[in-house]
C-alpha positions in Angstrom: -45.1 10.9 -16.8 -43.2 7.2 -17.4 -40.1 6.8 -16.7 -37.6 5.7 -19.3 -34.6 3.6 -19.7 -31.4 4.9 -21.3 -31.0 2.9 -24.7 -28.0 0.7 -23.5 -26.2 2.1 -26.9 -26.5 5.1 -27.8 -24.2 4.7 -30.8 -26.8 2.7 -32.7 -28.9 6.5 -32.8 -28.9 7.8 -35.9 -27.8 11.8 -36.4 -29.5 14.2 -38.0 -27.1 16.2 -39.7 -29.6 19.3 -40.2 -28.3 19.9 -36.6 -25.6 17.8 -35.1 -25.8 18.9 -31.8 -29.1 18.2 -31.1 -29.5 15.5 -28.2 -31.1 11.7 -29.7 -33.2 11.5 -26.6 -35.9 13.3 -25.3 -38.8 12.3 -22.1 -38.0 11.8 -18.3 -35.2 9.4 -17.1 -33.4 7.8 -14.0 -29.8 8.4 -13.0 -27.6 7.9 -10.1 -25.0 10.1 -8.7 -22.6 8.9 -6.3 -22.5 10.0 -3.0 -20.1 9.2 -0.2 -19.1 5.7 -2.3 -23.2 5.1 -2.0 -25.3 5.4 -5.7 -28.7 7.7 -5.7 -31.0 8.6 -7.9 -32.2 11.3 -9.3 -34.5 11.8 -12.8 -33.6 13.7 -15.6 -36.0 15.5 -17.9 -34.7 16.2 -21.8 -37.5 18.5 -23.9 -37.7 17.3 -27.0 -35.5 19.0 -30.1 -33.4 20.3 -26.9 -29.6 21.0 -28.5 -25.9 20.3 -26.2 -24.6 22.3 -23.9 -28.3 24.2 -22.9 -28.2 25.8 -18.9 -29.0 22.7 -16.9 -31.5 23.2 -13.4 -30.8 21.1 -10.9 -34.0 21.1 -8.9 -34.2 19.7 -4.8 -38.0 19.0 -5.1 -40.9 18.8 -2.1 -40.0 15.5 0.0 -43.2 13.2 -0.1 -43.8 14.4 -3.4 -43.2 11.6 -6.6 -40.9 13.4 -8.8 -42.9 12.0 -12.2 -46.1 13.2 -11.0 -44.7 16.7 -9.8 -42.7 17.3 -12.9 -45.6 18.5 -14.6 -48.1 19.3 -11.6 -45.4 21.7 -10.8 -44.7 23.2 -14.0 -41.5 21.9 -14.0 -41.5 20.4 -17.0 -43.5 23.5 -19.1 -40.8 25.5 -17.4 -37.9 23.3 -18.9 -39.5 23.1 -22.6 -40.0 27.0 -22.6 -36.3 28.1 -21.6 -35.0 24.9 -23.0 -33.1 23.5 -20.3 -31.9 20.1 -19.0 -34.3 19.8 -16.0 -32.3 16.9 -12.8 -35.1 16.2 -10.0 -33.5 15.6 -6.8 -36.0 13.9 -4.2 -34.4 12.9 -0.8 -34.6 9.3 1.1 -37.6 10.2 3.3 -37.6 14.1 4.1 -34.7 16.4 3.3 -32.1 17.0 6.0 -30.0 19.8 7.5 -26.5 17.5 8.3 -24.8 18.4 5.3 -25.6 14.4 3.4 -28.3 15.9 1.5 -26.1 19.1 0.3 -24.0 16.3 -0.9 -26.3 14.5 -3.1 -27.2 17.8 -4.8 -23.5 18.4 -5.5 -22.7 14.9 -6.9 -24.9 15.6 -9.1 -23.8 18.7 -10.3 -20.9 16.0 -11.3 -22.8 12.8 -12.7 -24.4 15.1 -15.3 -21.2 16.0 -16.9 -20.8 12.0 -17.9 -21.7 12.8 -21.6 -22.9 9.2 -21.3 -26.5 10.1 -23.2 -26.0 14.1 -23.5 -23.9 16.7 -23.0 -23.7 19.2 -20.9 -21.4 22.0 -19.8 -19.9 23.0 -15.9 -20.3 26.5 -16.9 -24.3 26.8 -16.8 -25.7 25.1 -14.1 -28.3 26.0 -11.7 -29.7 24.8 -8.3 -33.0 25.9 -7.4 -34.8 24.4 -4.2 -38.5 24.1 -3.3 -40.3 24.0 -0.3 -38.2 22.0 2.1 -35.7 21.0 -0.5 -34.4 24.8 -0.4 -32.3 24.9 3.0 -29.7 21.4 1.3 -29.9 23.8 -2.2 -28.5 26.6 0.2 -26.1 24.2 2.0 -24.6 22.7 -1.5 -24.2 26.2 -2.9 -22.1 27.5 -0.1 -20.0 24.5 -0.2 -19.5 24.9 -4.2 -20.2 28.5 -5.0 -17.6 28.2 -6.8 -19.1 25.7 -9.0 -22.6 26.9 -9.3 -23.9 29.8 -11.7 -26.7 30.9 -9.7 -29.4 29.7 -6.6 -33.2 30.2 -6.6 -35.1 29.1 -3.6 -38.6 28.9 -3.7 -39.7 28.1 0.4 -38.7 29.0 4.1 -35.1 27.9 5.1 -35.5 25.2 8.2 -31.7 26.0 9.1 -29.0 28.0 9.9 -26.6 28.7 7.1 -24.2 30.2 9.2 -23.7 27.1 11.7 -22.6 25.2 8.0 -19.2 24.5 9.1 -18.3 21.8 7.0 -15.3 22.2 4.5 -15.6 23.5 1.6 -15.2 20.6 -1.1 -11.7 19.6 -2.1 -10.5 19.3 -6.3 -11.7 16.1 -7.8 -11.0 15.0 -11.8 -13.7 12.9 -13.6 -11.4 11.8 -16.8 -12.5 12.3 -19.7 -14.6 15.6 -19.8 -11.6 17.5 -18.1 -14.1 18.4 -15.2 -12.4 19.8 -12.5 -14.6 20.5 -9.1 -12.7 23.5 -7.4 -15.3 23.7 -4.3 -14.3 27.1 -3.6 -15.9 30.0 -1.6 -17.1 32.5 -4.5 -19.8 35.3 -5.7 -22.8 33.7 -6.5 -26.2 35.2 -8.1 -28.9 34.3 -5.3 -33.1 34.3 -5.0 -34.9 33.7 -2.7 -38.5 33.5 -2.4 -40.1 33.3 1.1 -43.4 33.4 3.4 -41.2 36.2 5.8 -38.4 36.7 7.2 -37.5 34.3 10.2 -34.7 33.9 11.4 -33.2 31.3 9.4 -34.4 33.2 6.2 -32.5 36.2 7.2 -29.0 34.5 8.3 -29.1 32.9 4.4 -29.7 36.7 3.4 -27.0 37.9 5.5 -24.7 35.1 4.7 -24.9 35.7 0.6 -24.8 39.2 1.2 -21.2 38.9 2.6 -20.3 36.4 0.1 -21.5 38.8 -2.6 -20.1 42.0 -0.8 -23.2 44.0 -1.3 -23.0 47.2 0.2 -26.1 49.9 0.2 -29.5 49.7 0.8 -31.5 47.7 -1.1 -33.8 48.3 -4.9 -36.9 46.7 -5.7 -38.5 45.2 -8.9 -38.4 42.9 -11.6 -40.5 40.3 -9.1 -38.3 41.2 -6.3 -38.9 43.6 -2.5 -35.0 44.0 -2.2 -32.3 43.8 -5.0 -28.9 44.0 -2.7 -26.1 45.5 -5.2 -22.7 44.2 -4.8 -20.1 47.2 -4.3 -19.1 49.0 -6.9 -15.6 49.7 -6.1 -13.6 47.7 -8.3 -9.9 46.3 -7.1 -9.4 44.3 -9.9 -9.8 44.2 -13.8 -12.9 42.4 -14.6 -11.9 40.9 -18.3 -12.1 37.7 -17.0 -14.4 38.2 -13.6 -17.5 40.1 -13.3 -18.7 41.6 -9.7 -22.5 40.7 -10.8 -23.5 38.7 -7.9 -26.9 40.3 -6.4 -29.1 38.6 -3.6 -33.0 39.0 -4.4 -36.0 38.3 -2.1 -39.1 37.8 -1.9 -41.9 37.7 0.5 -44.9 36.2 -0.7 -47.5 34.1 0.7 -46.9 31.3 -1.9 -43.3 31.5 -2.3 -43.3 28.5 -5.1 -45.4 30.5 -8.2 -44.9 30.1 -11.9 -44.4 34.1 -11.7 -41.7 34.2 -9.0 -39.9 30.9 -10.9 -39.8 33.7 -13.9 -38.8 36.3 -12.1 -35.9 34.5 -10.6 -34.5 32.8 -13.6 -34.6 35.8 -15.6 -32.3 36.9 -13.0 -29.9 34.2 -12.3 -29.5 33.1 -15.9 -27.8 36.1 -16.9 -24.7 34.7 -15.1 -22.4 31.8 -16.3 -19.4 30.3 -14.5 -15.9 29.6 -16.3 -12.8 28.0 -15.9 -9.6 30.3 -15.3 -6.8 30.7 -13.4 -7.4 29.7 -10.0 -11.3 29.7 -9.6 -13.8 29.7 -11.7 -14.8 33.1 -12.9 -18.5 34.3 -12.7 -19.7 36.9 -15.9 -22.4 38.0 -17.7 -23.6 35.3 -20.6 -22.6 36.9 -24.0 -26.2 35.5 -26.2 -24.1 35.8 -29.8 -27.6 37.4 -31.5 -27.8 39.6 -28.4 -24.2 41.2 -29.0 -25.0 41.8 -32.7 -23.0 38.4 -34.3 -25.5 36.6 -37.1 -25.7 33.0 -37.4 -24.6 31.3 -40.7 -24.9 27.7 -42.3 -24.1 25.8 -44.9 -24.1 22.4 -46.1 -20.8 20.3 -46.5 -20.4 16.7 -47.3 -23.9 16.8 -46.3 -23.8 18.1 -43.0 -24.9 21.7 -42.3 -22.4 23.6 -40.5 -22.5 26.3 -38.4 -21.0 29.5 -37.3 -21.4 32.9 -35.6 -20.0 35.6 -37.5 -19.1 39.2 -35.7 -18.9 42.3 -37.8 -18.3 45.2 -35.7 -20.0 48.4 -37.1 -16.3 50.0 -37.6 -15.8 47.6 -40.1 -16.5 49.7 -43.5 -16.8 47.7 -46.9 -14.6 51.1 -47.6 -11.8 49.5 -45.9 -10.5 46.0 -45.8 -10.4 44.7 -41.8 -8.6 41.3 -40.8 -10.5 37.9 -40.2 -10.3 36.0 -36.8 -11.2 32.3 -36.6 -11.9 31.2 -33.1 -12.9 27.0 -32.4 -14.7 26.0 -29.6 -13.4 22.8 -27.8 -14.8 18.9 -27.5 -18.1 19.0 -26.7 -18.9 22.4 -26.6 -20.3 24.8 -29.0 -20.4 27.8 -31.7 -22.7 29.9 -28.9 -20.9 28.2 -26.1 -17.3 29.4 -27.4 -18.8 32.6 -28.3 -19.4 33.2 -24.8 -16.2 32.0 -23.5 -13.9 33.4 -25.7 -15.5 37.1 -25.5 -13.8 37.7 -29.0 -17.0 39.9 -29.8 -15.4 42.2 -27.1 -12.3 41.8 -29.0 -13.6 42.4 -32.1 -15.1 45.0 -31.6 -12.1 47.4 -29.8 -9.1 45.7 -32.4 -11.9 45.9 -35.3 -11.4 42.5 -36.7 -14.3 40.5 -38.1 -14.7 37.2 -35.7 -16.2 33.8 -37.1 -16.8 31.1 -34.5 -17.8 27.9 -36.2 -19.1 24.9 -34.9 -16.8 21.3 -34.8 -18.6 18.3 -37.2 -18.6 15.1 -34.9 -17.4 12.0 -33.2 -18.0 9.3 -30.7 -15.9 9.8 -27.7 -16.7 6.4 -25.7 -17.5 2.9 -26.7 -21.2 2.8 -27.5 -21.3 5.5 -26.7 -22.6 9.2 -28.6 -21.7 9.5 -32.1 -22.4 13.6 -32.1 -20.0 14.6 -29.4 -18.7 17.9 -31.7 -15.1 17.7 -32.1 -12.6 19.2 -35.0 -11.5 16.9 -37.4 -14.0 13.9 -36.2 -15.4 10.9 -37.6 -19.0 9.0 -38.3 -19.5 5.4 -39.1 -15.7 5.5 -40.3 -15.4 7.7 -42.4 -13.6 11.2 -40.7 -15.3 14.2 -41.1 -13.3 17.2 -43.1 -13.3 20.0 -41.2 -10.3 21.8 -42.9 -12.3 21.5 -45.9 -14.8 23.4 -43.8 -13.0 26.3 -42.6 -11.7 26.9 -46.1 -15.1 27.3 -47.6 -16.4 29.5 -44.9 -13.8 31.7 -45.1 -14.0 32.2 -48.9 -17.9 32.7 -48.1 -17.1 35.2 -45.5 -14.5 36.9 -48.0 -17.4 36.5 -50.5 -19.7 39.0 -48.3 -16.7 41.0 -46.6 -14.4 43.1 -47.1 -11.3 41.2 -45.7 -7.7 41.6 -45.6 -6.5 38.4 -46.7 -3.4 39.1 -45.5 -4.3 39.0 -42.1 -6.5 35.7 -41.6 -6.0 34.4 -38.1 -7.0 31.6 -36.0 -7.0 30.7 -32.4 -8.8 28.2 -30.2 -8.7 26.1 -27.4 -8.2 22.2 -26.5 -9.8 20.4 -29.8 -10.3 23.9 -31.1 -6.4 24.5 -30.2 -5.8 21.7 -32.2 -7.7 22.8 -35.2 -6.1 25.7 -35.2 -2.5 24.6 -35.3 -3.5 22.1 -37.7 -4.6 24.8 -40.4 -0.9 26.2 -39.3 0.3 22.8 -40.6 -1.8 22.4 -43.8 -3.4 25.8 -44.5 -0.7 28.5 -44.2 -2.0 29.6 -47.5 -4.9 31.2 -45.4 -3.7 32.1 -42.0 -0.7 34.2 -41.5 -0.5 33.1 -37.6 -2.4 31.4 -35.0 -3.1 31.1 -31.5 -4.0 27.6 -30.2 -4.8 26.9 -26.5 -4.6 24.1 -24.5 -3.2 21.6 -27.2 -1.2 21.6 -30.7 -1.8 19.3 -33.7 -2.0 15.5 -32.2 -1.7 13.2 -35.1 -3.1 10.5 -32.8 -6.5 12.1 -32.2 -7.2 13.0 -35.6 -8.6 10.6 -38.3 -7.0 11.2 -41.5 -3.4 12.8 -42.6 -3.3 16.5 -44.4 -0.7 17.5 -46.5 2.2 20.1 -44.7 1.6 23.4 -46.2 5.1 25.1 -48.0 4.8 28.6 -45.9 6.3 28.5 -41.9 3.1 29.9 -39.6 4.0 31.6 -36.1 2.3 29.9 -33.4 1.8 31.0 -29.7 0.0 28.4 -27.4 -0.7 28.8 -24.0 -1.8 26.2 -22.0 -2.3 25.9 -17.9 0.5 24.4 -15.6 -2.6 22.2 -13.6 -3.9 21.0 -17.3 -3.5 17.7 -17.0 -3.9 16.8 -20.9 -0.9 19.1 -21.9 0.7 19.7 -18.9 4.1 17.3 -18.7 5.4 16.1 -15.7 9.0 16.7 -14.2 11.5 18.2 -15.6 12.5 18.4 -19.8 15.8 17.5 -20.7 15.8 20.6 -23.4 12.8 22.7 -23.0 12.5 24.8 -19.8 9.2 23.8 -19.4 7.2 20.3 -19.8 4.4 19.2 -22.0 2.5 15.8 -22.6 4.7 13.6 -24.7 2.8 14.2 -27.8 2.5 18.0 -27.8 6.1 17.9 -26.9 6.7 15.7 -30.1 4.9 18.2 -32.4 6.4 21.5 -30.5 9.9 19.4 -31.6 8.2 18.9 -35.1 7.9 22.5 -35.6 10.8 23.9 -34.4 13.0 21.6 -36.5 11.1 22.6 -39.5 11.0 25.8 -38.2 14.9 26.0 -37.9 14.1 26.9 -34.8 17.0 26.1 -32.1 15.0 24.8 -28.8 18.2 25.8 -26.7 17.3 29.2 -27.7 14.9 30.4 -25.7 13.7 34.1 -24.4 12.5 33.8 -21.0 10.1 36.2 -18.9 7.1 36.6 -16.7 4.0 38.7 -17.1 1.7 37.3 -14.2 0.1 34.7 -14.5 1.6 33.4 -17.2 5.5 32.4 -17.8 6.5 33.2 -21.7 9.2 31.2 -23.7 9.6 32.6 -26.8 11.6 30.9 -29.8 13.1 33.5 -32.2 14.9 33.0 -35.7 18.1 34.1 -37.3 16.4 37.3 -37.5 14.9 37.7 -34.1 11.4 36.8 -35.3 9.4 35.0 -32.3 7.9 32.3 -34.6 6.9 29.8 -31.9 6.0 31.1 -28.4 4.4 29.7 -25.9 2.7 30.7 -22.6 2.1 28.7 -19.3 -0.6 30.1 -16.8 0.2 29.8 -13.3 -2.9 27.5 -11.5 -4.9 26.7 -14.7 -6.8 24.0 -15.6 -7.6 22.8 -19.0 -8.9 25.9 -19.6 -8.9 29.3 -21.3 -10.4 32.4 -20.1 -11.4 36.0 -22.0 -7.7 37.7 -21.2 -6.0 34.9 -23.7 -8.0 36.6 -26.5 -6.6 40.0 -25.9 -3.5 38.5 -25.8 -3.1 36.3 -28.7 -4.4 39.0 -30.7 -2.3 42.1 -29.7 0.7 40.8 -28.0 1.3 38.0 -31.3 -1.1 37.4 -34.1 -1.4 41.4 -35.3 2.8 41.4 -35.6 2.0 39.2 -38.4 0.4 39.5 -41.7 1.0 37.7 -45.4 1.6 39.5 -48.7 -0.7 38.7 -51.6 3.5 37.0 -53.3 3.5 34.9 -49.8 5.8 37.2 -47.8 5.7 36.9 -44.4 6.2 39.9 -42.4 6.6 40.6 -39.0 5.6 44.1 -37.3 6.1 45.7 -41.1 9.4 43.4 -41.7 10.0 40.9 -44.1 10.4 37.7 -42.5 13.0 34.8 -44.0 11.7 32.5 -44.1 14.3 30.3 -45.9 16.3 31.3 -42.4 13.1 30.0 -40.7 
């Protein structure tokens, strides 16, 4: 298979806006990843008609074999256009090695295809797989960033011992712009392997993964696999936000590397998906929106067709009208992705609340760079997109085919989907009685056009992480008693002042993680809160759903005459 060139603009592609997140290249091409200072390459293989944000398989290939050849000798590339994946081919300099370098290269490029140079991916589905005697640097790279990784497949005999890795673990590093934040953290991690027997090196892997995952037991068969090894099931902590799902499967076969076991073994590890959090990542089961029972929706507007998930829990009765939750995905990612990281189905389902996650029209977030980077409130070719005029036709479409409570429309999301929602706070209060954003407020600067203020006072809670380095302020406010980025500062100031809000007012306490300032009226009505998470990233995680729904957004609803009210109270808002 040739070997292509990335086009040296990829803002001269054109979009087609019957699906805006599809990628605007397709066939096998060469990257670099950086490694200790020092570039090396790797190819990467994009199916055609493949959409954003798809699990991405980072694959340490044969050494001696040619990557373009084995690609498709291997079934590699069949493989990648069936599950529709982003396929990266790691080959090393002569054969692969055991002194860590190798585990190195495989790692960097866990963090060169993040660039969202020619597609976009996402940190929280990404896979390793190794083959042959790529597998023992697939095993060293996942134990020094399990943390990072959603899952390890290994497909050959190990020709090292795990256990003698004693290199540290990778440290935190930034790469700018797509918020990417490498933890390099010990952690629960999904593992297969496939292997001619078990030697000795084979079995300290086994025995190694085993601890990491805390199995405990003896070990099931099936599904492609001689031993399943269950992780405990005693349970310390909640899992909202973390799952204990981590297995370890193997395999003894006399050709470890089969299109069979390669099945087996994804159908396995790409249950799992790895998300951002307080502290490290957090390891769950992928929530598939058709799986858990949501139905996907379009329409056309300004002649792009817009997407969204919709979630009607069965308890939901046209007898009875139920309230409407609108949850936005952030730059970059997705309706399905958000879906997923959100968990609002789980939500949804317990509060009964019918749950729309839409999809973000489009913009170009570097020079020359991709025009369909999906963003709220975007642009093309000058002229910005109009995504409140969005959101208010979907919602009348949903109140079209539902039996809402208008009264209680809410909306909550996080970084540009943060945004979003505080914007409709700004110029839609018409529709949503409160909202939640995360990670961000309205940012005049980042948005393309001006919307009108709205006359009716929304209550807004934002949380946003203390390590987020895109709302996070630094030092010490001269009012607040916390700091935020100059601009989210500005428009927290915005609000209260419009709000009648004094900021010397503040209530004050902890519920761990997170520290709560809360900015009541004349009445006592908390009409701005907001919420800083102890060791967070740029980030939200599945708890922030539960809590933006019943700690803030349910203690509001508004009359059909306009009247706020806050848990069953009238709310003045001329004291506002």
């Amino acid at each position: 298979m040739d070997i292509k060139r990335f086009p040296e603009k990829m803002g001269d592609l054109p979009i087609d806006f019957s699906n805006p997140k599809r990628t605007l290249i397709s066939g096998l091409f060469q990257e670099t990843a950086k490694v200790g200072g020092q570039p090396r390459k790797f190819l990467t293989y994009i199916p055609e008609d493949l959409d954003y944000c798809q699990p991405c398989l980072v694959a340490a290939i044969p050494s001696g074999e040619k990557p373009e050849e084995y690609l498709e000798t291997s079934g590699l590339k069949a493989f990648a256009e069936d599950k529709k994946l982003f396929l990266h081919l790691a080959t090393p300099e002569t054969a692969w090695n055991a002194d860590g370098s190798d585990a190195d290269y495989l790692n960097a490029i866990y963090v060169a295809i993040q660039a969202r140079d020619f597609y976009i991916t996402m940190q929280d589905n990404i896979y390793l797989c190794g083959i042959g005697d790529g597998s023992f640097a697939a095993h060293q790279a996942a134990r020094r960033m399990a943390s990072e990784w959603s899952g390890l497949m290994t497909f050959g005999d190990l020709n090292g011992d795990l256990n003698a890795e004693h290199t540290a673990l990778r440290g935190e590093s930034d790469q700018g712009e797509v918020e990417l934040k490498v933890m390099g953290m010990a952690a629960q991690l999904p593992v297969w392997m496939s292997m001619t027997a078990k030697n000795a090196d084979n079995t300290a892997a086994v025995d190694f993964w085993k601890e990491q995952n805390h199995v405990v037991g003896t070990p099931l068969s099936g599904e492609g696999a001689d031993e399943i090894w269950m992780p405990t099931p005693v349970r310390v902590l909640s899992e909202v936000n973390e799952e204990q799902i981590a297995q370890v499967r193997l395999a003894v076969r006399e050709n470890p590397f089969t299109k069979e076991q390669m099945e087996a073994a994804w159908s396995y590890i790409s249950l799992a998906r790895r998300h951002r959090g307080p502290g490290k990542k957090q390891l769950r089961y992928f929530k598939e929106p058709i799986a858990c029972g949501a139905e996907k929706k379009t329409m056309e507007v300004d002649g792009m067709t817009r997407t969204w998930y919709e979630y009607v829990p069965k308890s939901c009765t046209p007898d009875k009208k139920w309230p409407l939750v609108v949850v936005f995905h952030g730059r970059g990612g997705t309706a399905e992705t958000f879906f997923d990281l959100s968990c609002v189905s789980t939500v949804a389902e317990e509060r009964h609340f019918i749950a729309v996650v839409p999809e973000a029209g489009v913009y170009q977030q570097k020079p020359n760079g991709l025009r369909n980077v999906l963003l709220w409130c975007g642009i093309y070719q000058d002229t910005p997109v109009d995504d409140v005029k969005f959101i208010r036709e979907l919602v009348a479409d949903v109140e079209s085919r539902h039996s809402v409570d208008k009264s209680r429309v809410y909306a909550m999301g996080q970084s540009s989907g943060g945004m979003m929602s505080d914007l409709l706070a700004y110029t839609a209060g018409d529709i949503f009685a409160a909202v939640a954003p995360w990670s961000a407020l309205r940012c005049p600067s980042k948005m393309y056009r001006e919307w009108p203020a709205c006359e009716q006072h929304v209550p807004t809670m934002m949380i946003y992480g203390d390590q987020d380095f895109l709302t996070a302020g630094h030092g010490e406010d001269p009012i607040l008693p916390f700091c935020l980025s100059e601009e989210l500062r500005a428009t927290l100031m915005e609000k209260l002042e419009t709000y009648h809000l004094d900021p010397a007012n503040v209530e004050t306490w902890k519920t761990e993680p997170i520290t709560w300032y809360a900015f009541p009226d004349k009445q006592g009505v908390p009409m701005v809160v907001i919420g800083r998470v102890d060791n967070m990233v740029h980030a939200n995680y599945p708890e922030e759903s539960w809590i933006s729904y019943d700690q803030f957004l349910s203690q509001f609803h508004r009359s059909e005459n306009g009247t706020l009210y806050y848990r069953g109270r009238p709310v003045n808002e001329s004291d506002v």
